[in-house]
N, C-alpha and C positions, 0 to 999 in steps of 0.2 A: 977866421981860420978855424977857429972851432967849431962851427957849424960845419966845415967843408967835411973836416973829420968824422963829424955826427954824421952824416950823406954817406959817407966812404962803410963808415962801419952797418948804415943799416941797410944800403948795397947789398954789405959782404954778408951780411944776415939774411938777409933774404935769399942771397946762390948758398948760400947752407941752408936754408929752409928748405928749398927746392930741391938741393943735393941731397937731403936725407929725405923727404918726401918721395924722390925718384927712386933711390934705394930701397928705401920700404916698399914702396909699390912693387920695385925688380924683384924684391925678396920675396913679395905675397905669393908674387906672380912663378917663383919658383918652386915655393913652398907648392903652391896648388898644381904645378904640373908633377912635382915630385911623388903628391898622394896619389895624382890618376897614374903616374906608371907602377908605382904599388900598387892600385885598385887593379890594374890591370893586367899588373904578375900575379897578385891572388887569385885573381880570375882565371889565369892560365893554368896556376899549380893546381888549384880545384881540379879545372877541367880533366887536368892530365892523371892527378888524384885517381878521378874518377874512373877514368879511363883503364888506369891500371887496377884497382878495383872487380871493375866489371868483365876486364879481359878471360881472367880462370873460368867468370861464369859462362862467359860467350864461348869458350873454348870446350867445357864442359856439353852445355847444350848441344852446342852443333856434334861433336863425340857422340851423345846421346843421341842423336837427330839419325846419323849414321848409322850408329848399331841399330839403331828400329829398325827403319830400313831394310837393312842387311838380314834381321831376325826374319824379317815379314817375309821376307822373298824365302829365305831357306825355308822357314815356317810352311810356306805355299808348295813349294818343293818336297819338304817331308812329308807335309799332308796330303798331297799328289801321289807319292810312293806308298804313304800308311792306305791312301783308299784304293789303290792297284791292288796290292796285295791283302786287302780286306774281300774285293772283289776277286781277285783270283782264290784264295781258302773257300770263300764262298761255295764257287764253283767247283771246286774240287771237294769242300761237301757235299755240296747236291749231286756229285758224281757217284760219291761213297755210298750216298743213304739209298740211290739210286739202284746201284750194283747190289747194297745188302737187301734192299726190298725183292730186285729181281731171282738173286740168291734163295730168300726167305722162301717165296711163293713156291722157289722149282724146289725149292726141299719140302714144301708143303704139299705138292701134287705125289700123291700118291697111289697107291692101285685098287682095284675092286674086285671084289669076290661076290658072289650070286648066291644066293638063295632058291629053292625050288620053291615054287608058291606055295603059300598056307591058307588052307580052311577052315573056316570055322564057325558054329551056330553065334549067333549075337544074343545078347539075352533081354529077348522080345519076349513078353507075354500074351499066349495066346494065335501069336504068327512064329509061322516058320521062317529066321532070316538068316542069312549067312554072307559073312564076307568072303572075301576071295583077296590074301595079300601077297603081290611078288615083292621081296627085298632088296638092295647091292647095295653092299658096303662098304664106305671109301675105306681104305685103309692105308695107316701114316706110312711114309717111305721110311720110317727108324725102323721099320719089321722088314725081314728078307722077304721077298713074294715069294719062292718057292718055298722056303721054310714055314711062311705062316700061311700058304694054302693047306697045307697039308696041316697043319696045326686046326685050319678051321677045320675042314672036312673031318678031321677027326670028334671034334667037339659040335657041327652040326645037329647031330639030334638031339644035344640039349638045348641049342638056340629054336629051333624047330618047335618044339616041347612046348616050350616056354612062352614060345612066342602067339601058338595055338591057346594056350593057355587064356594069353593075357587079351587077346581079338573076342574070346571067348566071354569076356567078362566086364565087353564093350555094350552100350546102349546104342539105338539111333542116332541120340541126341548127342551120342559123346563122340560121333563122327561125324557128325554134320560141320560143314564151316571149313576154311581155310585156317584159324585159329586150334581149331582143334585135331585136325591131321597135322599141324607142327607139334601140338604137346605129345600126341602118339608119338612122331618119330622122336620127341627130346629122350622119350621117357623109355623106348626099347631103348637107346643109345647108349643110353647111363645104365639099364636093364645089362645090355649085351658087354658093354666094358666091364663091368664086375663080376661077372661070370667068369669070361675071359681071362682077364688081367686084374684081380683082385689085388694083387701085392704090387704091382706096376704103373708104371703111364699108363694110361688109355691109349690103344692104339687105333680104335674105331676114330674116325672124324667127324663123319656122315653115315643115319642110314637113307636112303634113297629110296622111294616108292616105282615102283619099274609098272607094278599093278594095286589097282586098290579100287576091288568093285563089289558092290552089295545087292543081292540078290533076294 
């Protein structure tokens, strides 16, 4: 009888062995899916973390993405407009300087007065030489022509004079050359304007050789 009991009780030992064996196992086994659905809300909250995180900056960016854009085109458009009307002042410069040059010149064209030719020994030694010079004088349009005709005609036989004078006191050599008939006409010019117009503008422009022959 006592043995039967020994049998019964270590039966009953053993389905408790097993029953908590079984248990623990069920418990490991709940234990371990309990971590992976935590691992695997951590995982999600990260993600979502993240997500919210980075949304200001994606939202930022693309705003940023937008205004470029948006600047670049106007940008293109205003500079479209800035170079139109760069190009149009342009033109309407080159209109102006255009009109004042043409302006300039017709103010600059002025009228001329003649001179009767002048004669005169050159001072050759030994030969007899004489030039022979006809004059015309541009003169500035700030003079009236009938008032400063009469103004020269009146003052002609000193330019006359003067002018005899100074042919007079020429060499061969100081005529010879395209170089040296310009410093003659610089040097009446400046000659005749201070005679002239000592306290004023110069109103001569140009004197003009109509004649210039050596005999």
């Amino acid at each position: 009888m006592a043995d039967t009991d020994d049998t019964k009780q270590q039966e009953e030992q053993k389905k408790q062995d097993k029953k908590e064996k079984k248990e623990k196992k069920k418990k490991k086994q709940d234990e371990k899916k309990q971590e992976k659905q935590e691992a695997t809300k951590t995982e999600s909250d990260d993600k979502k973390s993240l997500v919210k995180r980075l949304l200001p900056v994606l939202i930022i960016a693309v705003v940023v993405v937008l205004f470029a854009g948006g600047g670049f085109t106007l940008g293109r458009l205003f500079a479209g407009s800035g170079a139109t009307k760069s190009s149009e002042q342009d033109q309407s410069a080159q209109a102006e300087e255009l009109i004042a040059k043409t302006s300039t010149t017709d103010s600059q064209k002025g009228w001329y007065y003649h001179l009767e030719p002048v004669i005169a020994n050159l001072d050759v030694a030994d030969v007899t030489r004489y030039v022979r010079a006809s004059l015309t004088l541009e003169i500035s349009s700030d003079m009236n022509e009938s008032e400063g005709t009469a103004y020269l005609d009146k003052k002609k036989p000193i330019l006359t004079n003067w002018l005899a004078v100074y042919l007079a006191s020429l060499s061969l050599d100081d005529i010879r050359g395209e170089m040296n008939l310009k410093r003659i006409q610089s040097q009446i010019l400046d000659a005749f304007n201070e005679k002239l117009f000592p306290d004023s503008k110069p109103k001569i422009m140009r004197v003009l050789f109509k004649e210039f022959a050596v005999q």
